[in-house]
N, CA, C and O atoms as a Tinker XYZ file with bonds, in Angstrom:
   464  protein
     1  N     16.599000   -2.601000   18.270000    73     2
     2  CA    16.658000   -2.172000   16.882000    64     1     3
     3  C     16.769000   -3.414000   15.999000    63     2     4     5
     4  O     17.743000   -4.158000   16.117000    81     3
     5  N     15.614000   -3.703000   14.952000    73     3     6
     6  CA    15.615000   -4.441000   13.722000    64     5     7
     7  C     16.780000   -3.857000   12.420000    63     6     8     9
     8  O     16.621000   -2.883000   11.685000    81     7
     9  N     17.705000   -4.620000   12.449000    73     7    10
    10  CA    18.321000   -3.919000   10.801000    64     9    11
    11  C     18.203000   -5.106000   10.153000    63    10    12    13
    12  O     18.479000   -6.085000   10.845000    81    11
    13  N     17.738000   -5.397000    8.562000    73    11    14
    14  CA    17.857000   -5.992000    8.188000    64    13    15
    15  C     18.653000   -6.079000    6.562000    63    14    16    17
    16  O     18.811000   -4.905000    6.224000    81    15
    17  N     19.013000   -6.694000    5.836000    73    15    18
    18  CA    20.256000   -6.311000    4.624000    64    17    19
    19  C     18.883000   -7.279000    3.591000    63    18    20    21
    20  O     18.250000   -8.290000    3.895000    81    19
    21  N     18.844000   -6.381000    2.281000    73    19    22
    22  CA    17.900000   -6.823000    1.303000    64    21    23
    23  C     18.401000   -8.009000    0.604000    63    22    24    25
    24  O     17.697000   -8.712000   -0.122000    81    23
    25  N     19.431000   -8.172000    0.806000    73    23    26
    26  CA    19.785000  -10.117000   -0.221000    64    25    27
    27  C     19.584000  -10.786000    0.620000    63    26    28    29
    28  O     18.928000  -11.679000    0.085000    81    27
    29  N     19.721000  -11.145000    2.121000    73    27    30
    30  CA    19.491000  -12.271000    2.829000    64    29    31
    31  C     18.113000  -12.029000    2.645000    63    30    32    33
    32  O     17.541000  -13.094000    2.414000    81    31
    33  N     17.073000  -10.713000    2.658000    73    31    34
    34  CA    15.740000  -11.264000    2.887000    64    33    35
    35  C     14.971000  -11.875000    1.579000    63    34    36    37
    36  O     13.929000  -12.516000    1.711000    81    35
    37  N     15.700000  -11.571000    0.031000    73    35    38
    38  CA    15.461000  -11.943000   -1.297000    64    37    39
    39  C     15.906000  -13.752000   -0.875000    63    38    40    41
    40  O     14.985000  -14.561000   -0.992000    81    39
    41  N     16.887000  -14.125000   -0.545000    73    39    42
    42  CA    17.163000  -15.510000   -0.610000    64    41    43
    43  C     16.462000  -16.214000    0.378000    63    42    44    45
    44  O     16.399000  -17.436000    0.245000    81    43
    45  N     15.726000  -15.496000    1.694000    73    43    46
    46  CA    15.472000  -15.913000    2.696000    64    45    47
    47  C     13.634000  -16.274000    1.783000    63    46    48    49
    48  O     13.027000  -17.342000    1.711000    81    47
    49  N     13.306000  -15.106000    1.322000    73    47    50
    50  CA    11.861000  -15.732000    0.511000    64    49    51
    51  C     11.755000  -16.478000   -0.784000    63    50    52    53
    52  O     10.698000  -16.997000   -1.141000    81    51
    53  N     13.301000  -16.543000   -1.762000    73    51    54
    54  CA    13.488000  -17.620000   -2.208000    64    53    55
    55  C     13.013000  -19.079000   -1.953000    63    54    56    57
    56  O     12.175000  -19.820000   -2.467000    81    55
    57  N     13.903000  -19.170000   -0.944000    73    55    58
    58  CA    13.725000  -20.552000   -0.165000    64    57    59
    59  C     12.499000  -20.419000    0.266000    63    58    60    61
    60  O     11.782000  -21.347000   -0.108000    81    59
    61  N     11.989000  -19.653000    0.887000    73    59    62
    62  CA    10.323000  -20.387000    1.414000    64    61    63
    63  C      9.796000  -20.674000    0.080000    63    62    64    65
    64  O      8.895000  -21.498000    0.231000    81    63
    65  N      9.903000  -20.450000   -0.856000    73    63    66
    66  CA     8.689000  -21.190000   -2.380000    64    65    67
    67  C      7.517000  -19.774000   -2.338000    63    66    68    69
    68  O      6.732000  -19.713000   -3.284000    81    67
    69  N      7.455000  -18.970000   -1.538000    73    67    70
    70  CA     6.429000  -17.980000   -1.452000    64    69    71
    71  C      6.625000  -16.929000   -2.238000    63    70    72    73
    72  O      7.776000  -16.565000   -2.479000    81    71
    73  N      5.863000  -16.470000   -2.604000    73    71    74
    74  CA     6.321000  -15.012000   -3.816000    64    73    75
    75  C      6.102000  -14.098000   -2.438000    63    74    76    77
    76  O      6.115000  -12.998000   -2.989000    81    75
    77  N      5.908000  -13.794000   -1.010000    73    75    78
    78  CA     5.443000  -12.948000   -0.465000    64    77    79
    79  C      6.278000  -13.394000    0.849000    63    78    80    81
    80  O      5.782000  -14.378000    1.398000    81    79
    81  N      7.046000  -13.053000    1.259000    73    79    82
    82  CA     7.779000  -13.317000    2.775000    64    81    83
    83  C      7.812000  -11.634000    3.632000    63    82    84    85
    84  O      8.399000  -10.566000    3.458000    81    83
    85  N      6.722000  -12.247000    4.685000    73    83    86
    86  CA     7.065000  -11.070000    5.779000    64    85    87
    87  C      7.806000  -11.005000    6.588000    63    86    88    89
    88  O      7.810000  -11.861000    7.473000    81    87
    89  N      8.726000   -9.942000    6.584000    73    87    90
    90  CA     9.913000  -10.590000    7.644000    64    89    91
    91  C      9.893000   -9.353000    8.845000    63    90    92    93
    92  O     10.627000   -9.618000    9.797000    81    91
    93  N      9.243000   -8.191000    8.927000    73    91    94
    94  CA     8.373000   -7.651000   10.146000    64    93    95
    95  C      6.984000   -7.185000    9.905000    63    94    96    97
    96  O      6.365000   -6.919000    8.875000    81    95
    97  N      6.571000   -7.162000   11.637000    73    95    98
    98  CA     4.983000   -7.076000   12.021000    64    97    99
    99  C      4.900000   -6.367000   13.477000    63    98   100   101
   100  O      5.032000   -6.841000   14.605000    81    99
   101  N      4.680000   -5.288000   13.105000    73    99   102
   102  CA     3.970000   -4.777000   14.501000    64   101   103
   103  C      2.780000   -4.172000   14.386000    63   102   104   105
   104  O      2.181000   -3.991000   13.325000    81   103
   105  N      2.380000   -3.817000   15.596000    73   103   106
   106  CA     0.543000   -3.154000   15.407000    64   105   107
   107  C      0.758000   -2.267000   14.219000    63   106   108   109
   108  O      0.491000   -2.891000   13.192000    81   107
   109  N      1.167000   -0.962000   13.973000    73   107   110
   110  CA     1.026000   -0.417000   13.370000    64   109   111
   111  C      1.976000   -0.388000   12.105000    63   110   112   113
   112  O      2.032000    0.738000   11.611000    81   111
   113  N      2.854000   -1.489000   11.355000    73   111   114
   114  CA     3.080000   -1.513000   10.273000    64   113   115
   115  C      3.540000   -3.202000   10.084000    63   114   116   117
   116  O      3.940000   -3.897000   11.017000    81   115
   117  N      3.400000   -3.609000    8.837000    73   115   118
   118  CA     4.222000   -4.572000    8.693000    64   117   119
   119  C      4.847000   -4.448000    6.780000    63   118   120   121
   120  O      4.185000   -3.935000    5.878000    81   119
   121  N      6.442000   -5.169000    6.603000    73   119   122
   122  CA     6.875000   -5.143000    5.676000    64   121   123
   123  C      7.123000   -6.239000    5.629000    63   122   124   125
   124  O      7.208000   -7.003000    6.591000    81   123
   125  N      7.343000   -6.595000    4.015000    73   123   126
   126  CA     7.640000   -8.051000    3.350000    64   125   127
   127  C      8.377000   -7.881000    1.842000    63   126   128   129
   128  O      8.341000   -6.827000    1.208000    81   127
   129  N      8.871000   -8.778000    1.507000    73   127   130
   130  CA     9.423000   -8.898000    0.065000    64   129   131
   131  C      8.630000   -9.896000   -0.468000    63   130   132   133
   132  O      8.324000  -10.957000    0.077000    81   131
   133  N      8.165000   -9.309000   -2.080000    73   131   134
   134  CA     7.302000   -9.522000   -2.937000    64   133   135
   135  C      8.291000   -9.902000   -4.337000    63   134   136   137
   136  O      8.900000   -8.991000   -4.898000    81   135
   137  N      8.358000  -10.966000   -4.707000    73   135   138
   138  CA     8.872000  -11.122000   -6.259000    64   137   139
   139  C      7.808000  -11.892000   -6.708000    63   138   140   141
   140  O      6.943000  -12.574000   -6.158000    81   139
   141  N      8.196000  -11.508000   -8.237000    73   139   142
   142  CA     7.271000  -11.787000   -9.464000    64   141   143
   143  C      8.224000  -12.217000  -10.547000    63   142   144   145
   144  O      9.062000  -11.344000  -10.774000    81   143
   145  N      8.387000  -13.641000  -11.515000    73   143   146
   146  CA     9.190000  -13.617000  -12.122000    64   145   147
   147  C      8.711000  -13.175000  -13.259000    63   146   148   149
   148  O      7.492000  -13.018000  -13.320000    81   147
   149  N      9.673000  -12.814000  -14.633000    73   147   150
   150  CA     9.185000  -11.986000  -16.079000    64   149   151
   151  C      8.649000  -12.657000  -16.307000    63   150   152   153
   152  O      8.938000  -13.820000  -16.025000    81   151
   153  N      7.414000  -12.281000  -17.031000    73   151   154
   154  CA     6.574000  -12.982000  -17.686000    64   153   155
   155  C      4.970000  -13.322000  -16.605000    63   154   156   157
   156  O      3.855000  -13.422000  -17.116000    81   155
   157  N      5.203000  -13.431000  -15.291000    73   155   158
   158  CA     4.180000  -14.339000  -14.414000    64   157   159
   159  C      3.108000  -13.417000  -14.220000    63   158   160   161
   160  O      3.040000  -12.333000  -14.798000    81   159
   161  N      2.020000  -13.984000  -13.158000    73   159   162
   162  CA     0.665000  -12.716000  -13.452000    64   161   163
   163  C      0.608000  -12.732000  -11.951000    63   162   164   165
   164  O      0.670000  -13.624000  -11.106000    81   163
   165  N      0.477000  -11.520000  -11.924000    73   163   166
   166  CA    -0.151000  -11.319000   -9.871000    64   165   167
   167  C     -1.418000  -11.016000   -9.937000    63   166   168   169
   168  O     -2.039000  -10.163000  -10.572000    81   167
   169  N     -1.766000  -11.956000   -9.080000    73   167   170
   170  CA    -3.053000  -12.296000   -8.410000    64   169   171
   171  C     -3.387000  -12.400000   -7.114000    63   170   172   173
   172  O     -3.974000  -13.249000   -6.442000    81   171
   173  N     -2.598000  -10.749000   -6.780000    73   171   174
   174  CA    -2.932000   -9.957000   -5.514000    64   173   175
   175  C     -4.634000   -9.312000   -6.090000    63   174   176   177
   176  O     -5.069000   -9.272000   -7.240000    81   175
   177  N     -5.188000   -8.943000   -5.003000    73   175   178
   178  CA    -6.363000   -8.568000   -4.384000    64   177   179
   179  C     -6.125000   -7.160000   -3.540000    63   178   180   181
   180  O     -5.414000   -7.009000   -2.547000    81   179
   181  N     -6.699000   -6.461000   -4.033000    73   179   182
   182  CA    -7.252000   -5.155000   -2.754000    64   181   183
   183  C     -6.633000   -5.453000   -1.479000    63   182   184   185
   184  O     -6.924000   -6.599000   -1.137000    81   183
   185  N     -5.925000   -4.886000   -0.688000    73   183   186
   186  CA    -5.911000   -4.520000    0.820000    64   185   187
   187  C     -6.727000   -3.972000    1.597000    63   186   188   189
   188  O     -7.555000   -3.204000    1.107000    81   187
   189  N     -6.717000   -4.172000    2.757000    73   187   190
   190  CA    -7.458000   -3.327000    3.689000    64   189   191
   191  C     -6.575000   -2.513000    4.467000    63   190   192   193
   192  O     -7.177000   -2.296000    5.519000    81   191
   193  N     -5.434000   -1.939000    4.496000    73   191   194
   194  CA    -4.347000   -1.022000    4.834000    64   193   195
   195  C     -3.905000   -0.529000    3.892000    63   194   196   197
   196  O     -3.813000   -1.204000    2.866000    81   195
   197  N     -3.451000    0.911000    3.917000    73   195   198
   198  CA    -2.599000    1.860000    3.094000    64   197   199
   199  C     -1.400000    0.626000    2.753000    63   198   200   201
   200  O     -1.255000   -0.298000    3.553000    81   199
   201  N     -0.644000    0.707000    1.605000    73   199   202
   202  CA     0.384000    0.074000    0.899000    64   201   203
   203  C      1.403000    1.173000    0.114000    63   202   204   205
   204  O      1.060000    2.057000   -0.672000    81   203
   205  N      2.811000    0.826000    0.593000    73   203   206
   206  CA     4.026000    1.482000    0.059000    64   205   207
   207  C      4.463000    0.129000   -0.840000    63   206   208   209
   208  O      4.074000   -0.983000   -0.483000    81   207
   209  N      5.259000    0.301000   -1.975000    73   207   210
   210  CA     6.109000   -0.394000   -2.604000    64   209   211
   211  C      7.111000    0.630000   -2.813000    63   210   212   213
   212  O      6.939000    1.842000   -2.946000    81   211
   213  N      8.272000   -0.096000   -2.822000    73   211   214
   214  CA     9.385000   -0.296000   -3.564000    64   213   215
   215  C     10.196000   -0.739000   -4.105000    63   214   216   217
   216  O     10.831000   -1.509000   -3.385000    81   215
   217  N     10.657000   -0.646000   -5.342000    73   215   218
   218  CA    10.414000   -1.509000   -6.576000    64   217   219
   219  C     12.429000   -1.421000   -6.145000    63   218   220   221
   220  O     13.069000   -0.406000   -6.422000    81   219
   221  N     12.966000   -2.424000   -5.600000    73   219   222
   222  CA    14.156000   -2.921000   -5.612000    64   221   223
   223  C     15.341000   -3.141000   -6.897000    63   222   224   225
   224  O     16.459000   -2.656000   -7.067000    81   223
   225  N     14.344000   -4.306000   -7.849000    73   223   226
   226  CA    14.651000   -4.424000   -8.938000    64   225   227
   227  C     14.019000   -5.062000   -9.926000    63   226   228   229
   228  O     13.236000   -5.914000   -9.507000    81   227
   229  N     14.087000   -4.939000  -11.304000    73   227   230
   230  CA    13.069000   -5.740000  -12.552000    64   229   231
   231  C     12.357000   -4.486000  -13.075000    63   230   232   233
   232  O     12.706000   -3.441000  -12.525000    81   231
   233  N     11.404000   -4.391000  -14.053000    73   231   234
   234  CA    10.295000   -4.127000  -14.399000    64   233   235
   235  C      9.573000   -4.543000  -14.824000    63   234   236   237
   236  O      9.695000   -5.677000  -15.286000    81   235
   237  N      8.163000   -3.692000  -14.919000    73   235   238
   238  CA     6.719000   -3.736000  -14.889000    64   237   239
   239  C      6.180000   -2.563000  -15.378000    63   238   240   241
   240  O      6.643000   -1.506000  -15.806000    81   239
   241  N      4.678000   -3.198000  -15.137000    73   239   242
   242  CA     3.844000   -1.656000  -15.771000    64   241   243
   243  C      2.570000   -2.447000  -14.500000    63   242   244   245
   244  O      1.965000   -3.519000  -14.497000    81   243
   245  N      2.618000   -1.146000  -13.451000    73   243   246
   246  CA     1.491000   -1.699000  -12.735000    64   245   247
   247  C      0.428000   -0.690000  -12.624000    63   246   248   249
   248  O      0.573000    0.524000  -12.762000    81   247
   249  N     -0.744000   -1.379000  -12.337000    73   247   250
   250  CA    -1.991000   -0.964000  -12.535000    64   249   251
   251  C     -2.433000   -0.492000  -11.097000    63   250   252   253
   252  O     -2.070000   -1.091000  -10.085000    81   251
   253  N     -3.460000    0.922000  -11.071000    73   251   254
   254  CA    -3.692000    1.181000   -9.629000    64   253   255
   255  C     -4.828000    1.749000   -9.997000    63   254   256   257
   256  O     -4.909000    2.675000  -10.803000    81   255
   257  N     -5.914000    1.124000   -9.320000    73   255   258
   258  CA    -7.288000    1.698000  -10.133000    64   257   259
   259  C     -7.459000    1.974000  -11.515000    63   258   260   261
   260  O     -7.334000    1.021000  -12.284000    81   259
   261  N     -7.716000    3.069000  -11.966000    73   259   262
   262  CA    -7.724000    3.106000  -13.478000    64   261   263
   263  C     -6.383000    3.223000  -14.014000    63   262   264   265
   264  O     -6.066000    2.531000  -14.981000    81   263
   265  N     -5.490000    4.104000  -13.435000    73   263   266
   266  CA    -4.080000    4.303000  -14.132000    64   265   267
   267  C     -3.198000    3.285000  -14.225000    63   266   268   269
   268  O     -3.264000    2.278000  -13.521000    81   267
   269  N     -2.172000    3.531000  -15.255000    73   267   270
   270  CA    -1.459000    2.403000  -15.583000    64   269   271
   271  C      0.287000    3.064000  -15.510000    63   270   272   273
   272  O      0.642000    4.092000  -16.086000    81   271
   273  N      0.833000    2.524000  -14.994000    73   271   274
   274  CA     2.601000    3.071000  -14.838000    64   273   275
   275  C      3.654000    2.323000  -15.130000    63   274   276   277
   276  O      3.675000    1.265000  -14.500000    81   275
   277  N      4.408000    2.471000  -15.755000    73   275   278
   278  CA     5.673000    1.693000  -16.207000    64   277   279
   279  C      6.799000    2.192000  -14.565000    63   278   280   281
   280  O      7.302000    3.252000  -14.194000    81   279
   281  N      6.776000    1.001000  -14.087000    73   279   282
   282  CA     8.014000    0.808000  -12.848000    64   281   283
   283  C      9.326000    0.561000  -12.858000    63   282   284   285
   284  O      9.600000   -0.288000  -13.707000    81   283
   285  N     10.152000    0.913000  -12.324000    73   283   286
   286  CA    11.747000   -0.300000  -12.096000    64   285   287
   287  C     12.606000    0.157000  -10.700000    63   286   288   289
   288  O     12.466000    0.836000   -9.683000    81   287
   289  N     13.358000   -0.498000  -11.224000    73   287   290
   290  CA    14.084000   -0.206000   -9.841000    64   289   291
   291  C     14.259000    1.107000   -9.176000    63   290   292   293
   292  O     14.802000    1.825000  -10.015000    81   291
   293  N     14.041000    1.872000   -7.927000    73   291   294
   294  CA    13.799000    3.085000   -7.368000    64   293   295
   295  C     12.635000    3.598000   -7.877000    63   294   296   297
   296  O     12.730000    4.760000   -8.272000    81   295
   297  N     11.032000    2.812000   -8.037000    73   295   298
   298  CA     9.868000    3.388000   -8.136000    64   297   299
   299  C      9.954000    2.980000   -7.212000    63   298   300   301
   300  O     10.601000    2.031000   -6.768000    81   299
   301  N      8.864000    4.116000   -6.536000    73   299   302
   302  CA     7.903000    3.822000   -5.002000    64   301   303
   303  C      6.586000    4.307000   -4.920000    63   302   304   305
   304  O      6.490000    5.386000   -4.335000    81   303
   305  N      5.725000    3.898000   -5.269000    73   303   306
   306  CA     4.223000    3.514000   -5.443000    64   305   307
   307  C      3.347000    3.321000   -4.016000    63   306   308   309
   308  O      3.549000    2.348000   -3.290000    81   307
   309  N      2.167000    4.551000   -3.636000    73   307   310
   310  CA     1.737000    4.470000   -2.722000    64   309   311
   311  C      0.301000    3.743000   -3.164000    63   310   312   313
   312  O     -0.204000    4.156000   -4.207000    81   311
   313  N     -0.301000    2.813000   -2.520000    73   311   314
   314  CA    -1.469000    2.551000   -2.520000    64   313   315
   315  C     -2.960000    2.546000   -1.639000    63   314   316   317
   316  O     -3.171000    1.483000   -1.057000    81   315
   317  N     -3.616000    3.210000   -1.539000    73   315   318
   318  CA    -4.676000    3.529000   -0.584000    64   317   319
   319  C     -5.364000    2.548000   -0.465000    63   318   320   321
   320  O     -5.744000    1.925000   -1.456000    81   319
   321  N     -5.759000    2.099000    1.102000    73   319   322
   322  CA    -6.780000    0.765000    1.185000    64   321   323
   323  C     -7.905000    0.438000    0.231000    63   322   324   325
   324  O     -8.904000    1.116000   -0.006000    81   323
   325  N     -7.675000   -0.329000   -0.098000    73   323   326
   326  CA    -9.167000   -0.982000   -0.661000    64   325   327
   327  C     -9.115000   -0.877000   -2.398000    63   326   328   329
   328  O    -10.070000   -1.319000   -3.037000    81   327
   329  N     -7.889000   -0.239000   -3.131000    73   327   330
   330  CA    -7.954000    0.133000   -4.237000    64   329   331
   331  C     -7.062000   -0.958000   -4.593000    63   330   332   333
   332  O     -6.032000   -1.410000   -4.091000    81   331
   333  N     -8.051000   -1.363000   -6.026000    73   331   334
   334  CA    -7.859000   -2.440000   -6.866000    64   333   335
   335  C     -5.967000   -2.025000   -7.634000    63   334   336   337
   336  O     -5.602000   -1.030000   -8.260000    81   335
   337  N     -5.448000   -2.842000   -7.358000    73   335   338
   338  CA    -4.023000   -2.982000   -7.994000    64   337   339
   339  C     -3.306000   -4.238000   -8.319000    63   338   340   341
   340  O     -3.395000   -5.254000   -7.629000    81   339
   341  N     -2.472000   -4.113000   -9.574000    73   339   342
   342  CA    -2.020000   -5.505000   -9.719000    64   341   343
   343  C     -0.734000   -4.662000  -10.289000    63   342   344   345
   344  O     -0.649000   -3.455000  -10.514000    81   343
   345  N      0.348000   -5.822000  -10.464000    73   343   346
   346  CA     1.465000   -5.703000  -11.515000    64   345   347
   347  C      1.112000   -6.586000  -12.998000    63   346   348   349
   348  O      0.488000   -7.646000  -13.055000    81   347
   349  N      1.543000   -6.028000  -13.841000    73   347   350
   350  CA     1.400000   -6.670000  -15.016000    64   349   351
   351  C      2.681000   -6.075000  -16.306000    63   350   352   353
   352  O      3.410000   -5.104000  -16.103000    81   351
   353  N      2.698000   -6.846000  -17.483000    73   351   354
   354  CA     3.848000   -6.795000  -18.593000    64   353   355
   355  C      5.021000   -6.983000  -17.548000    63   354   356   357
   356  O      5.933000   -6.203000  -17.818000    81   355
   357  N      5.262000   -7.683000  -16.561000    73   355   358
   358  CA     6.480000   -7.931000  -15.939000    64   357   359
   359  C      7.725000   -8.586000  -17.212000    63   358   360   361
   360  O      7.896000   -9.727000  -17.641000    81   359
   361  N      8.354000   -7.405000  -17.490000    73   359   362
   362  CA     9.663000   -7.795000  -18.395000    64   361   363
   363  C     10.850000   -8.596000  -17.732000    63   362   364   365
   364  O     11.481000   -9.542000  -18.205000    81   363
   365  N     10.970000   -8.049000  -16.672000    73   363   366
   366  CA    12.449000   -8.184000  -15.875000    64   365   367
   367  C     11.965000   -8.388000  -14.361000    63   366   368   369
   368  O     11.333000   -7.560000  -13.704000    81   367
   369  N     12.519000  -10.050000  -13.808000    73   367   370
   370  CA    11.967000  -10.418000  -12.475000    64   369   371
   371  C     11.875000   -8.984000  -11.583000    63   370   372   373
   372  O     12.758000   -8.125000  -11.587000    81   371
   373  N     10.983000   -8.935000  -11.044000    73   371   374
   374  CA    10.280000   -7.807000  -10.385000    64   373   375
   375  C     10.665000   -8.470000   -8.335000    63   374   376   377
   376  O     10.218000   -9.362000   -7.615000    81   375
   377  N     11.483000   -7.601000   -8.228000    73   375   378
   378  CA    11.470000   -7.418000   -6.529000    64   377   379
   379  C     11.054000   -6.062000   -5.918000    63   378   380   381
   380  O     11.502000   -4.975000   -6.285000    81   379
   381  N      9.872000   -6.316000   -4.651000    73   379   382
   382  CA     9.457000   -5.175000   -3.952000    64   381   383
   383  C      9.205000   -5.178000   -2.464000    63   382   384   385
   384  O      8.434000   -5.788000   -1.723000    81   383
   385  N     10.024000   -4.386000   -2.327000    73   383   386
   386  CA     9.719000   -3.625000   -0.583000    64   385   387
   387  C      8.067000   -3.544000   -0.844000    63   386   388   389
   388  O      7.495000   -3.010000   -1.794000    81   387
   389  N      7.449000   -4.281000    0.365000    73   387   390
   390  CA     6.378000   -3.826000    0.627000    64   389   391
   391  C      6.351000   -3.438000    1.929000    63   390   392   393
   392  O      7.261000   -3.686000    2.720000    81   391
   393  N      5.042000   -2.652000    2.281000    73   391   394
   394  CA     5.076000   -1.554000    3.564000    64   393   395
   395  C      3.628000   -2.003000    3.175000    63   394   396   397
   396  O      3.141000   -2.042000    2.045000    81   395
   397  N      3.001000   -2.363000    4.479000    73   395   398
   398  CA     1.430000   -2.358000    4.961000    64   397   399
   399  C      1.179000   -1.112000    6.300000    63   398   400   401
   400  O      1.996000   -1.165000    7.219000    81   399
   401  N      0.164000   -0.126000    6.370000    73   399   402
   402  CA    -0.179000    0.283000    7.520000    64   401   403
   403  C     -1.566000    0.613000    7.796000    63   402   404   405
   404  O     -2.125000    1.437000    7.073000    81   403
   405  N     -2.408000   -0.133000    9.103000    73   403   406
   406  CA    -1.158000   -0.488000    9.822000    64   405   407
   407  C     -1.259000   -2.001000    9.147000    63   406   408   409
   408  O     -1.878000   -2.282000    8.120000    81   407
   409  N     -0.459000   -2.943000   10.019000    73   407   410
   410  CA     0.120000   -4.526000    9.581000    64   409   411
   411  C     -0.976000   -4.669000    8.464000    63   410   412   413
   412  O     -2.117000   -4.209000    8.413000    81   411
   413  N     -0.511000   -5.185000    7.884000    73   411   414
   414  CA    -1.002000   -6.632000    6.830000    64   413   415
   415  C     -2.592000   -7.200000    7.431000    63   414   416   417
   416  O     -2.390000   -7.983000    8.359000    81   415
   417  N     -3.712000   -7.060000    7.223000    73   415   418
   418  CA    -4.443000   -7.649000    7.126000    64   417   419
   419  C     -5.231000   -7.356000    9.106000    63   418   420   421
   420  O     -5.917000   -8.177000    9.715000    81   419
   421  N     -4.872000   -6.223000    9.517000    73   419   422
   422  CA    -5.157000   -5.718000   10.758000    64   421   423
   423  C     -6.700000   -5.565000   10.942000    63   422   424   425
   424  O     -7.308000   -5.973000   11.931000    81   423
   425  N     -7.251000   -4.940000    9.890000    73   423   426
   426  CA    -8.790000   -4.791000    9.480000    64   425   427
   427  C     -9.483000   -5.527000    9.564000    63   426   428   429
   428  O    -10.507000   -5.480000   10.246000    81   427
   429  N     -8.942000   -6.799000    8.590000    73   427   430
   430  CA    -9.835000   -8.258000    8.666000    64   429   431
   431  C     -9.649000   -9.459000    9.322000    63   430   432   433
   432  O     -9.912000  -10.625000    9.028000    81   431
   433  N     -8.816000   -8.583000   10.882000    73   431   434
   434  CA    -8.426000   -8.896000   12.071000    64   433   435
   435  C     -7.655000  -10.731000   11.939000    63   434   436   437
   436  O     -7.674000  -11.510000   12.893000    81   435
   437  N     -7.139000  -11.020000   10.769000    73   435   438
   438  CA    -5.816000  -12.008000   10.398000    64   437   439
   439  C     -4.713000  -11.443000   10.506000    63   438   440   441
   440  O     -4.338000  -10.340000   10.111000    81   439
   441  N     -3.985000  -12.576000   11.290000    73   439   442
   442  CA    -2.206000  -12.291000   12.031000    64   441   443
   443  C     -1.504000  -12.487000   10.861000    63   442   444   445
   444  O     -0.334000  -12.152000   11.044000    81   443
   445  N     -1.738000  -12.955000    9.532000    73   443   446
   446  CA    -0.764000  -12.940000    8.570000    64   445   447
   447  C     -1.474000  -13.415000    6.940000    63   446   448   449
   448  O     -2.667000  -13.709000    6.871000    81   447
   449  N     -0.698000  -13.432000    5.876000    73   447   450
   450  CA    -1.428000  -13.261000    5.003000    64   449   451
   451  C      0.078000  -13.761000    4.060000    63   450   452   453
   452  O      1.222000  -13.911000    4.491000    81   451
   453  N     -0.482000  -13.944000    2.573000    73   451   454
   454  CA     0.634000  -14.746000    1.524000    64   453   455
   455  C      0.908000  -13.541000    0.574000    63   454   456   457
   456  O      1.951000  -13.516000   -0.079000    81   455
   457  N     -0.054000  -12.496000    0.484000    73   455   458
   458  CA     0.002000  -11.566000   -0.738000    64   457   459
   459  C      0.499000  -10.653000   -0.564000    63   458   460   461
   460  O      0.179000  -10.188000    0.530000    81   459
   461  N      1.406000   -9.878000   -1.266000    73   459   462
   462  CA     1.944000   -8.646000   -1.430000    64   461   463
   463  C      1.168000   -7.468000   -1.695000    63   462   464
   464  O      1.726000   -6.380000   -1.833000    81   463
């Protein structure tokens, strides 16, 4: 059994300098923590796996294909492969549970990847 506690993994992707730290991966799922500070622009790209977020803490207004949603802490946002999504108007540093299935980048048969 993996348990893991959400501030060591926020400080643990702190320190890497990465806006995107995966901290599990198996065949059929992988999760990571995603921050965005207020104000910054994500310049995530389409997936090729279904995508869960959950929005930890901060807000936003993120974009998912055509629709547009105001987020914060306890949104959880499903995203279907291949559909264009970004975060944007980030007011308040933005932290998110991400959920890939299956893993992160399984499709375009890469063991790992930087983007949320």
């Amino acid at each position: 059994m993996d348990v893991y506690e959400l501030a060591d993994l926020v400080a643990r992707q702190k320190e890497s300098g990465e806006a995107y730290l995966e901290f599990l991966r198996v065949p059929s799922l992988s999760m990571g923590v995603y921050t965005l500070p207020a104000g910054s622009e994500d310049l995530q790209e389409p997936h090729t796996e279904d995508e869960v977020y959950y929005v930890t803490h901060g807000k936003a207004t993120m974009r998912i294909g055509s629709d547009h949603r105001q987020i914060s802490a306890g949104s959880i946002v499903f995203v279907a492969a291949n559909v264009d999504h970004c975060f944007y108007d980030i007011t308040e540093d933005l932290t998110v549970l991400v959920f890939f299935a299956p893993a992160e980048y399984t499709h375009q048969g890469l063991n790992n990847g930087k983007e949320g």
